[in-house]
C-alpha positions as CSV (number, residue, x, y, z in Angstrom):
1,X,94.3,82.3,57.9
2,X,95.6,84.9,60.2
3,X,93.4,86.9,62.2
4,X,94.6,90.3,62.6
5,X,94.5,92.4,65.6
6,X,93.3,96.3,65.6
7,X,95.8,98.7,65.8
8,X,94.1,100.2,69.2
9,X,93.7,97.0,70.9
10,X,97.6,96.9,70.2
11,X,97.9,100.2,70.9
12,X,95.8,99.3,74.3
13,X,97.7,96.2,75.4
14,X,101.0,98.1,75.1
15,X,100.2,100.8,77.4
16,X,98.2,98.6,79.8
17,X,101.5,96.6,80.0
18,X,103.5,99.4,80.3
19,X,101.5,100.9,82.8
20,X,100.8,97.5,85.3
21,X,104.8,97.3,85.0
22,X,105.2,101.5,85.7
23,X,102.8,100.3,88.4
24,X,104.7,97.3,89.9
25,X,108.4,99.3,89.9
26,X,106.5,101.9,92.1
27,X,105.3,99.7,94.3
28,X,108.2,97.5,94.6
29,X,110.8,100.5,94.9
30,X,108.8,102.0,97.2
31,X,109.3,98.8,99.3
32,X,112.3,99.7,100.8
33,X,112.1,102.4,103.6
34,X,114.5,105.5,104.1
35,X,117.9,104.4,105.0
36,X,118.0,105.6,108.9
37,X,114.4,103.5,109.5
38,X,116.1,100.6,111.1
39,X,118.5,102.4,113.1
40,X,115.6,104.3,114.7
41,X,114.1,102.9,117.9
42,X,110.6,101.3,118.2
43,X,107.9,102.3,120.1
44,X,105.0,100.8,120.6
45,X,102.1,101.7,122.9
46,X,98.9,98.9,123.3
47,X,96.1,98.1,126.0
48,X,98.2,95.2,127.3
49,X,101.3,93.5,126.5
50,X,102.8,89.9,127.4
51,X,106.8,89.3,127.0
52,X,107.8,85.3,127.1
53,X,111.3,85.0,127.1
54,X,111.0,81.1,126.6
55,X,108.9,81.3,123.2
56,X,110.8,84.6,122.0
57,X,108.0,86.9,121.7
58,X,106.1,90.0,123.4
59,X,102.3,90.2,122.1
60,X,100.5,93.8,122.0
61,X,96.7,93.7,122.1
62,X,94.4,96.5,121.9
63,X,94.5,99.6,119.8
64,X,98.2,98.6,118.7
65,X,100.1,101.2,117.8
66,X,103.8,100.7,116.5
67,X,106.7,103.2,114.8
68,X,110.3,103.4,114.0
69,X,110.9,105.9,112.1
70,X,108.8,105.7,108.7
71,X,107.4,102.7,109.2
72,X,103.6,102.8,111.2
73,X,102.0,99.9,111.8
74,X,98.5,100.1,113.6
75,X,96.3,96.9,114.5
76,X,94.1,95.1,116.8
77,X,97.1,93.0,117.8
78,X,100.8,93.0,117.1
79,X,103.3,89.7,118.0
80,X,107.0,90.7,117.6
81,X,109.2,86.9,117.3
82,X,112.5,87.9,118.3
83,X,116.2,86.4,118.8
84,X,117.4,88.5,121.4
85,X,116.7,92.2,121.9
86,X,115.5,92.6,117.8
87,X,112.5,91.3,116.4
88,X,113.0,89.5,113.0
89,X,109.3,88.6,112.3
90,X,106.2,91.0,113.4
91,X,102.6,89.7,112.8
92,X,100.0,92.3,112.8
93,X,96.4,91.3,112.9
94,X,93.2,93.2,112.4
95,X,90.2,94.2,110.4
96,X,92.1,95.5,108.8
97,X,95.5,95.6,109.9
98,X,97.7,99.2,108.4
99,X,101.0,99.7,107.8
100,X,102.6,103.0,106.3
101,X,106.1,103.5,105.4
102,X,108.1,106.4,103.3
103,X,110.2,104.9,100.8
104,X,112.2,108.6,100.6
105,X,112.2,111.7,101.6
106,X,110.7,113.5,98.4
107,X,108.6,110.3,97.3
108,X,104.8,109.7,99.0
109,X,104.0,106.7,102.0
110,X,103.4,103.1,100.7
111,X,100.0,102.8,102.8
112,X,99.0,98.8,103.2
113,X,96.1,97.1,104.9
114,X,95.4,93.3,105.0
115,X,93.7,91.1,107.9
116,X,97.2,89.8,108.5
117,X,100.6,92.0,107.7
118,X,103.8,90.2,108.6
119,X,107.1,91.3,108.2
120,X,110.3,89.1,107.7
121,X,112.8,91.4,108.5
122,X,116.2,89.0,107.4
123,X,114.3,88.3,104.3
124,X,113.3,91.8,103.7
125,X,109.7,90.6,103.3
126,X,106.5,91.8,103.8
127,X,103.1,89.2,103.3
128,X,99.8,90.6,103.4
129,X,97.0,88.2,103.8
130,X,93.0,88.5,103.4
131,X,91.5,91.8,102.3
132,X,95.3,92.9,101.4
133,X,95.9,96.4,99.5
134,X,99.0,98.2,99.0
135,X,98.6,101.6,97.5
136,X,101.4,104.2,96.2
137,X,100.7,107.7,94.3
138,X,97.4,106.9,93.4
139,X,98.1,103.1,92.5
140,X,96.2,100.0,94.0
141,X,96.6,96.6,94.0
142,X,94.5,94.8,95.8
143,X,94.0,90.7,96.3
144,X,93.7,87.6,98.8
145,X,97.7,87.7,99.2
146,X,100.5,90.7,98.2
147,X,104.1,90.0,99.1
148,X,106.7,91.8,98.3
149,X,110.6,91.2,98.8
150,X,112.6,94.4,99.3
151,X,115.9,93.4,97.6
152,X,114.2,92.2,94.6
153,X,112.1,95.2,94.5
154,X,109.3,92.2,93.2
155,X,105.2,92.5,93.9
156,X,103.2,89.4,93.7
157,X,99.7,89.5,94.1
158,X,97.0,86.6,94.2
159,X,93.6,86.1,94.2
160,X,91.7,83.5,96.6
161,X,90.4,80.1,95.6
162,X,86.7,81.5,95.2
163,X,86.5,82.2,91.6
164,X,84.5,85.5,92.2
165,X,88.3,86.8,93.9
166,X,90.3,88.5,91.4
167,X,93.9,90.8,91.8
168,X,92.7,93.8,90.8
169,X,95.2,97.0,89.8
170,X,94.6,100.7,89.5
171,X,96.9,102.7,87.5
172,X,97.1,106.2,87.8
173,X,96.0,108.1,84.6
174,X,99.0,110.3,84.9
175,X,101.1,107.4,85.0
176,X,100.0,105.9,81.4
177,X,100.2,109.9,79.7
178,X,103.8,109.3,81.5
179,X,104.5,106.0,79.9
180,X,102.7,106.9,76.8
181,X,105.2,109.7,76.2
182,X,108.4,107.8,77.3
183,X,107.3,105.5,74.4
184,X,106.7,108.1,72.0
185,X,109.8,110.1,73.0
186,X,107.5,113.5,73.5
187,X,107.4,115.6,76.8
188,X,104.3,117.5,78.0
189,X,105.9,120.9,76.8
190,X,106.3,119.3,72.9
């Protein structure tokens, strides 16, 4: 014997899928930053800073405050790992730590916060870790670890080993009347 499944709870598992994967193309296109980011310099302005050339990093501690272009990142200490004059990994610590960067010009900030940010800049990588939210036009996700890889424009989100810590996801209203009417093939003027 089959057991068959209400229409609405179909209805309801199609747009909740269509909306947590509306949700995690946002998020992951808004990964990338506005094309002149990188070319822009950084600045950075801290309580106290420490350069060692051997190890191949400058630590900022205290009211940490960095930019290059889009990209803000503010936290109680920041460690840039460089080869040379460029830093290819930054660690951001804090309670919590923030980052904001504008995917483009007519789209809004990605805003993220976690204990821990750190950003592999070859990889194109950004792994937030403990308390770690990432929020776009109105959409959260929120869990114990969020990374997400630029190139592949791909989210993933954990929960910690405490059973009591789940991923959780917000999904904009307007974004599941948006996906709704993409499936129905209707417009808001129809």
């Amino acid at each position: 014997m089959t057991r068959r499944v209400p229409e609405a709870h179909r209805f309801l598992t199609r747009v909740s899928r269509a909306g947590f994967m509306a949700l995690m193309l946002t998020l992951a296109t808004a990964a990338s930053a506005l094309p002149d980011d990188s070319q822009q310099p950084i600045r950075i302005s801290a309580n106290q800073a420490l350069r060692d050339d051997r190890e191949g990093i400058t630590v900022y501690t205290g009211n940490v405050r960095m930019q290059q272009g889009s990209l803000q990142i503010e936290a109680d200490k920041i460690t840039l790992h460089h080869r040379q004059d460029q830093p290819d990994r930054i660690v951001a610590r804090g309670t919590p730590a923030r980052m904001q960067q504008q995917p483009e010009i007519d789209q809004e900030p990605v805003r993220a916060a976690a204990r821990t940010i750190e950003y592999f800049r070859a990889e194109e990588r950004v792994y937030l870790t403990r308390e770690a939210r990432i929020e776009q036009n109105g959409a959260i996700v929120t869990g114990d670890t969020i990374e997400y890889l630029f190139a592949e424009q791909r989210i993933k989100a954990q929960s910690g080993s405490n059973d009591d810590e789940r991923v959780e996801v917000v999904i904009p209203g307007q974004t599941l009347e948006q996906n709704d009417e993409a499936a129905s093939g209707t417009t808001q003027g129809e």
